[in-house]
C-alpha positions in Angstrom: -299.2 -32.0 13.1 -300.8 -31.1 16.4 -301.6 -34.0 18.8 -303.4 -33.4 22.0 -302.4 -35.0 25.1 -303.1 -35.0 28.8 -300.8 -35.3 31.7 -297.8 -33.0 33.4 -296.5 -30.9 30.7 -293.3 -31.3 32.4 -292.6 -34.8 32.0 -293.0 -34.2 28.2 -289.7 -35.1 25.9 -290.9 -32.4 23.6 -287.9 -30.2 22.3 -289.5 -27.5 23.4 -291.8 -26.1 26.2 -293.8 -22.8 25.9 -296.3 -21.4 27.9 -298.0 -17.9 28.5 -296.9 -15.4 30.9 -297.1 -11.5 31.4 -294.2 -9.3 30.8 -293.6 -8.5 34.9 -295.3 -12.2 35.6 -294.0 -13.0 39.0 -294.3 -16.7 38.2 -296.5 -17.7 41.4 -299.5 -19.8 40.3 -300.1 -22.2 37.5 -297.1 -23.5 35.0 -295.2 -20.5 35.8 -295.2 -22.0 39.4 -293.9 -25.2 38.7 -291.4 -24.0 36.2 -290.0 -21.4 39.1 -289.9 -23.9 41.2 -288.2 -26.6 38.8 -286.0 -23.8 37.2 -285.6 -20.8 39.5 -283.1 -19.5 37.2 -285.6 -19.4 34.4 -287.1 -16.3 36.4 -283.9 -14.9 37.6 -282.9 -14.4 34.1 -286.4 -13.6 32.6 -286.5 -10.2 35.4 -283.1 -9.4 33.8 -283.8 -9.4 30.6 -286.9 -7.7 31.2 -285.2 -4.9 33.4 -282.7 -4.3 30.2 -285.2 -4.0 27.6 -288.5 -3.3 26.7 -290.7 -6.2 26.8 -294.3 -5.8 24.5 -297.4 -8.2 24.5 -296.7 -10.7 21.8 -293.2 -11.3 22.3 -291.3 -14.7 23.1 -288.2 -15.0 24.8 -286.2 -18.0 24.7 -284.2 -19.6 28.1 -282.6 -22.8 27.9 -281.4 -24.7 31.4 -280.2 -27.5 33.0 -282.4 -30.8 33.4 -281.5 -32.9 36.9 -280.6 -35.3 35.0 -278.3 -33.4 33.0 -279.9 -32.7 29.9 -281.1 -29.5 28.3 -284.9 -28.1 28.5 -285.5 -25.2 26.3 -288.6 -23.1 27.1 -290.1 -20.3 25.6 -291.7 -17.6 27.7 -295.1 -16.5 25.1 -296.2 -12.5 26.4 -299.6 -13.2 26.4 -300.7 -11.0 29.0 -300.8 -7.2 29.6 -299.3 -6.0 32.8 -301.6 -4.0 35.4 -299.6 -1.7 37.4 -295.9 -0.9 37.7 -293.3 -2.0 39.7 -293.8 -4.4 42.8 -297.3 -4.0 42.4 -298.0 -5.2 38.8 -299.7 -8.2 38.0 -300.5 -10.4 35.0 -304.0 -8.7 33.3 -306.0 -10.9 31.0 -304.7 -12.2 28.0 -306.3 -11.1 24.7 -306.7 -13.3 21.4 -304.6 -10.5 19.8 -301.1 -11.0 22.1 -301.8 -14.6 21.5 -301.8 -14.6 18.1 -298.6 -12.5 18.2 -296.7 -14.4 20.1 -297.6 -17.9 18.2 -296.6 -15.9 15.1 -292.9 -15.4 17.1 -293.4 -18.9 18.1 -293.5 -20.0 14.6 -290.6 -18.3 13.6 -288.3 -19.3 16.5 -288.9 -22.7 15.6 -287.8 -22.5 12.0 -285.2 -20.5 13.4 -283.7 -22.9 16.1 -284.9 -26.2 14.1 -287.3 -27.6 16.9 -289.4 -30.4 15.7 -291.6 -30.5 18.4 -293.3 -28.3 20.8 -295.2 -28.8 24.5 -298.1 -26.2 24.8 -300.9 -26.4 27.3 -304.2 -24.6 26.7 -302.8 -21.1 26.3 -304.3 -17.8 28.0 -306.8 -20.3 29.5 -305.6 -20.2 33.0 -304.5 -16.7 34.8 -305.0 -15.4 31.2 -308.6 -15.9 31.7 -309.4 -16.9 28.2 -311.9 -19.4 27.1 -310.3 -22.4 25.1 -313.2 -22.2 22.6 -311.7 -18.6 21.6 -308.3 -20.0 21.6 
């Protein structure tokens, strides 16, 4: 079942929060902001694993941290996004329907896979991603 709501994403007692990012995103504007700043380990681990291996368009990748309040808050990084440039100079590109679909598809899998029965999305690829929600 899909519900839509409105409000903070953050505050949301969904097992799981994904969002959209670029595979060398450096997590400065949007949810990726807010998540850096809530998390800072999230990115910290997100540039290793993305300095060890090869990170495509369409993949997810799956961080689980600490809550202040001592809980767990799973989130799942969706590679929506090419990447423009290399290095310190690359920057999220647009996302296209095409890495979006991918990465719900790994979505879908990874929550069979882990047993999450419920999932916090906002409007995907519509923000730095550039995408219109109609598309989406």
């Amino acid at each position: 079942m899909i519900k839509e709501v409105s409000g903070d994403i953050l505050f949301s007692r969904a097992d799981l929060l994904a969002h959209g990012i670029s595979a060398q995103d450096p997590f400065d504007s949007g949810l990726a902001l807010a998540l850096r700043e809530r998390w800072p380990s999230l990115v910290r681990d997100f540039r290793h694993h993305t300095r060890s291996r090869a990170v495509a368009s369409g993949d997810v990748w799956f961080w689980t941290g600490i809550q202040d309040g001592g809980g767990t808050r799973k989130i799942l990084n969706l590679i929506t996004q090419d990447t423009l440039g290399q290095g310190s100079s690359a920057r999220p590109a647009k996302a296209s329907i095409e890495n979006v679909r991918r990465a719900l598809q790994n979505l879908a899998k990874l929550v069979k896979q882990e047993n999450i029965s419920s999932v916090a999305l906002p409007r995907l690829a519509t923000g730095v991603g550039s995408l219109p929600w109609s598309e989406v």
